[in-house]
N, C-alpha and C positions, 0 to 999 in steps of 0.2 A: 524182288532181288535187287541188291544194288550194286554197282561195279567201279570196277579200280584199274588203275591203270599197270599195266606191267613194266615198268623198268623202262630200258631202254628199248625193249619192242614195241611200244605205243600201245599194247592191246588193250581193249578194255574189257574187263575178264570177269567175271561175278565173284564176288566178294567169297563167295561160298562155293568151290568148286568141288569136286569129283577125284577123290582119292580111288585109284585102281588095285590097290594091291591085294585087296577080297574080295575083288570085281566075279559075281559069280561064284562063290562060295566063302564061307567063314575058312581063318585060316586050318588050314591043313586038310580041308575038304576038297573034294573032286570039284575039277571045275564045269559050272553050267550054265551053258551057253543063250538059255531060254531065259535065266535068272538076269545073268550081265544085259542080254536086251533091257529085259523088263527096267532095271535100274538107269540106264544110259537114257530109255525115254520118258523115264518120269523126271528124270535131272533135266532133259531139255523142257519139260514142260514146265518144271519151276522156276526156268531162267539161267539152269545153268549151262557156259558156254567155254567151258574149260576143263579140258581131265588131264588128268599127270598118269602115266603109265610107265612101264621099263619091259627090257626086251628078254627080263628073268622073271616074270609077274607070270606065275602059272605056266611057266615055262614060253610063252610066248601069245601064250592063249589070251589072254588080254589084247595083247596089240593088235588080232588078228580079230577078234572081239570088236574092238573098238573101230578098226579098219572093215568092216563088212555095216556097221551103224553106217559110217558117215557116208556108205553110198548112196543110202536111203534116206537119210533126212538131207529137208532143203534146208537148215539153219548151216552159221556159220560157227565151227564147233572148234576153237584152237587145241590142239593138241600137243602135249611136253611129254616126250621119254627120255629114257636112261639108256647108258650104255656105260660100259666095264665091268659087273660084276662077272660077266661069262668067265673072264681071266682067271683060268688055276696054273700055277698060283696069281693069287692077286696082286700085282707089286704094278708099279710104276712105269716099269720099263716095257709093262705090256701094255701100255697106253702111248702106242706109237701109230706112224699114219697107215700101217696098213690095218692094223689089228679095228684102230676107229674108221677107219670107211668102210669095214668090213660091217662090224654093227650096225652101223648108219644104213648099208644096202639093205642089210637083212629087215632091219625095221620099218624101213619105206616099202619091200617088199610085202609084209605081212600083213602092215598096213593098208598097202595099193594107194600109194600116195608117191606125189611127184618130189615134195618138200616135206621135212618138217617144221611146223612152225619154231619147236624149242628142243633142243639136245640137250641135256646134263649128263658129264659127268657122272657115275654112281658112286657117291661115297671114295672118292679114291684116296689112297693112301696119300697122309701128309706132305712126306718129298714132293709129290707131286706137283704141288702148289707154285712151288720154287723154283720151278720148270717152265719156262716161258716157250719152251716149242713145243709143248702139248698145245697152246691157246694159238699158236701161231698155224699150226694146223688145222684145228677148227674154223681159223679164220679164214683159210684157204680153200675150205670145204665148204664155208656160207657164200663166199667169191664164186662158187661153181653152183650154189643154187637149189644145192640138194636139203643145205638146212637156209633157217630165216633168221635163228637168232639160238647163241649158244648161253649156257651156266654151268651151276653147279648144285649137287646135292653135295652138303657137307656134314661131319659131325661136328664139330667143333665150332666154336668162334674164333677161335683164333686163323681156322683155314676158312672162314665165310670173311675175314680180315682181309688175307691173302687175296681172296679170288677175287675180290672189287676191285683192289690194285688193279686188275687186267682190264684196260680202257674196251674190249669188247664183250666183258663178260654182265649179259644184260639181265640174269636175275640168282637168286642162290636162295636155296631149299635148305631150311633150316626147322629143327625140332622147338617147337616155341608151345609154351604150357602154365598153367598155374603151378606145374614143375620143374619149370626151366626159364630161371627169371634172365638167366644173364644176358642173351642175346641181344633184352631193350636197354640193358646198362653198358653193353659194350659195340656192339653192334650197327642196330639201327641208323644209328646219327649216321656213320662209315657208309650204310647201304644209299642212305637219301643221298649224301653229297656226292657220290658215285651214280648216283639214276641207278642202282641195280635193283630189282623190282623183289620183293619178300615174298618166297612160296611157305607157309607152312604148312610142318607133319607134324603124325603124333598127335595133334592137339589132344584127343583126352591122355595122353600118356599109357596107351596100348588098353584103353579101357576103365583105365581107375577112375579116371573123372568122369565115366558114367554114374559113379555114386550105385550099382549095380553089385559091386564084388563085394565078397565078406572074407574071411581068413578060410573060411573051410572052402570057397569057391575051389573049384577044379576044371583042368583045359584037358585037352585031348592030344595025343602025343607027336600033332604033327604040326600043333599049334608053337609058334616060339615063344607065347608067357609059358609055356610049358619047357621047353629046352634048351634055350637063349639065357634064362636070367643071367648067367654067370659069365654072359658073352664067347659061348665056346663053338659059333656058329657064325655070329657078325658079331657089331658093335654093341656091346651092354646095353648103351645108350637108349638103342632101335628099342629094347623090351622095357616098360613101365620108366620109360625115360630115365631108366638107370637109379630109378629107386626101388630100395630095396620092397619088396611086396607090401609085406605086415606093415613098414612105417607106412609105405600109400596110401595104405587100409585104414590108417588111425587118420591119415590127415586128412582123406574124401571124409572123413566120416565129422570132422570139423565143420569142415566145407557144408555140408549138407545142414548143420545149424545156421549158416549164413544164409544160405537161397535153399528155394523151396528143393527138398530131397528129393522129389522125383522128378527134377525137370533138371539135375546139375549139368548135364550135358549139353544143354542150350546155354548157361550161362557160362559155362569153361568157354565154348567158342563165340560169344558173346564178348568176353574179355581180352580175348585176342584181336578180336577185331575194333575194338575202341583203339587200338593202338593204330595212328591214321598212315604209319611207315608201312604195313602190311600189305601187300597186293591181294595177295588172297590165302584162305584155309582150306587145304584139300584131304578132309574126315574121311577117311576109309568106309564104303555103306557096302555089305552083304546085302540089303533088302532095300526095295522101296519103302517100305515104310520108316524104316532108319533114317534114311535119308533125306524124308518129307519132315522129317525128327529136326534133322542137323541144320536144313535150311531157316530153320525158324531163329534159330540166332538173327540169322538179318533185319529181322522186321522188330527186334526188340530194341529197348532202350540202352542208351550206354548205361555201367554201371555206377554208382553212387558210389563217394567219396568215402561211406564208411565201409562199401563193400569193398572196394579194392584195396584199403587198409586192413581188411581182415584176410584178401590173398596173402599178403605180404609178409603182415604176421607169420600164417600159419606155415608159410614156404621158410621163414627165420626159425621157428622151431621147430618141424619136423626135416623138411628135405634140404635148407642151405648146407650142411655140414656134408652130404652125400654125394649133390652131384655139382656145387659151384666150383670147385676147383680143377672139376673133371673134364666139364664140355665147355 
């Protein structure tokens, strides 16, 4: 495993980190708590030393998950969650100081933790952004100890723009993929000369870039490729990176003539991480073996000049018109 530095928190975090959000179950299943171990310590055994979690992840079971591991291993295991999405309705105005030390207690509770090392944001609405006493409280919340370093999970670039403007905001969680070019054409440069450190999600784009799915594939009804497409739950975005299914379908299925088809998965997160702005990729794993899958991105080579001219291509004619002007 190889490692990167986070932003302005100094961490040095593995390149390949631990996505939470079907920690213990594929989505829409029961969550299990025998399975989340099992994954959490074969992540520590391949090196990795970073998971992202949120305090809506299973309803809280994750964090609580993740908070009974780290009493038991001796490694040192940085930890990032979320907070906001609790808020119905979800606006702006419910991102004030009592509502966030509220979340903030509840996570360090379920956790059993004194700090956390990273708060984000979850997704909050745009206005937000514009809002300088939201960050002005976090900062006042890291001054008392209970966090170590604040961000953001965003959808957009143009609100991952915003949030690095804020001189404390030390890293921002962003959807970056072979179907979502824009963030290195508008982004990145903004994130380096600010130190704010690159989480991404999504990488394969809720699945597509496993090169696994075909048009008659089918989800299960608790999953969100199943009831998300049209965004009528969260952000479009969140499901197949906001492309439309069938076109994904044609263009993994491109993708799978350039690198070898049954390994596209390592090479989608492979090319995320040739980009040297990125602190780390956090692949969502249901299974250890997934996950011993996803770590193998690291130990491979960067990729070749004609292979990254055939992302590009194939993102210019099937997905630029879908979702460049959207995130």
């Amino acid at each position: 495993m190889k490692y990167r530095i986070l932003g302005k928190t100094g961490f040095k975090i593995s390149e390949v980190s631990l996505g939470t959000w079907q920690l213990g179950g594929k989505w829409g299943e029961q969550f299990n708590e025998k399975t989340a171990r099992q994954i959490m310590e074969k992540a520590v055994e391949n090196g990795i030393n970073f998971f992202d979690t949120a305090d809506v992840y299973n309803n809280g079971l994750s964090e609580i998950a993740i908070g009974k591991f780290l009493k038991k291993t001796g490694e040192r295991i940085y930890i990032a969650t979320k907070c906001g999405r609790k808020l119905n309705p979800h606006t702006s105005e419910g991102y004030n100081e009592k509502n966030i030390k509220a979340f903030i207690n509840d996570s360090l509770a379920r956790m059993q933790v004194e700090a956390i090392d990273l708060i984000q944001l979850h997704c909050p609405p745009t206005d937000l952004y514009y809002n300088p006493s939201v960050f002005e409280i976090l900062e006042d919340i890291k001054k008392a100890g209970k966090i170590l370093h604040y961000g953001v999970s965003v959808e957009t670039v143009q609100e991952a723009i915003k949030a690095a403007d804020y001189p404390g905001v030390a890293s921002v969680q962003i959807i970056y993929n072979m179907f979502r070019l824009k963030p290195q054409e508008q982004f990145f440069g903004i994130a380096a000369e600010n130190n704010a450190g690159i989480i991404v999600r999504v990488p394969l784009a809720s699945g597509l870039l496993s090169g696994k799915f075909t048009k008659e594939s089918t989800f299960g009804k608790g999953d969100h490729r199943y009831f998300n497409r049209e965004g009528k739950f969260f952000d479009r975005g969140e499901t197949f990176s906001g492309v439309p299914y069938e076109v994904g379908i044609d263009a993994a299925e491109e993708l799978k003539n350039v690198f070898d088809s049954s390994e596209l998965t390592k090479f989608a997160i492979r090319w995320i991480l040739d980009s040297d702005k990125v602190s780390c990729v956090i692949p969502g794993m249901s299974s250890s073996s997934q996950m011993v899958e996803n770590i193998e991105a690291s130990k491979m080579p960067p990729l070749s000049d004609e292979q990254l001219s055939a992302v590009y291509n194939i993102y210019d004619k099937y997905i630029r018109e879908h979702v460049h002007a959207l995130w």
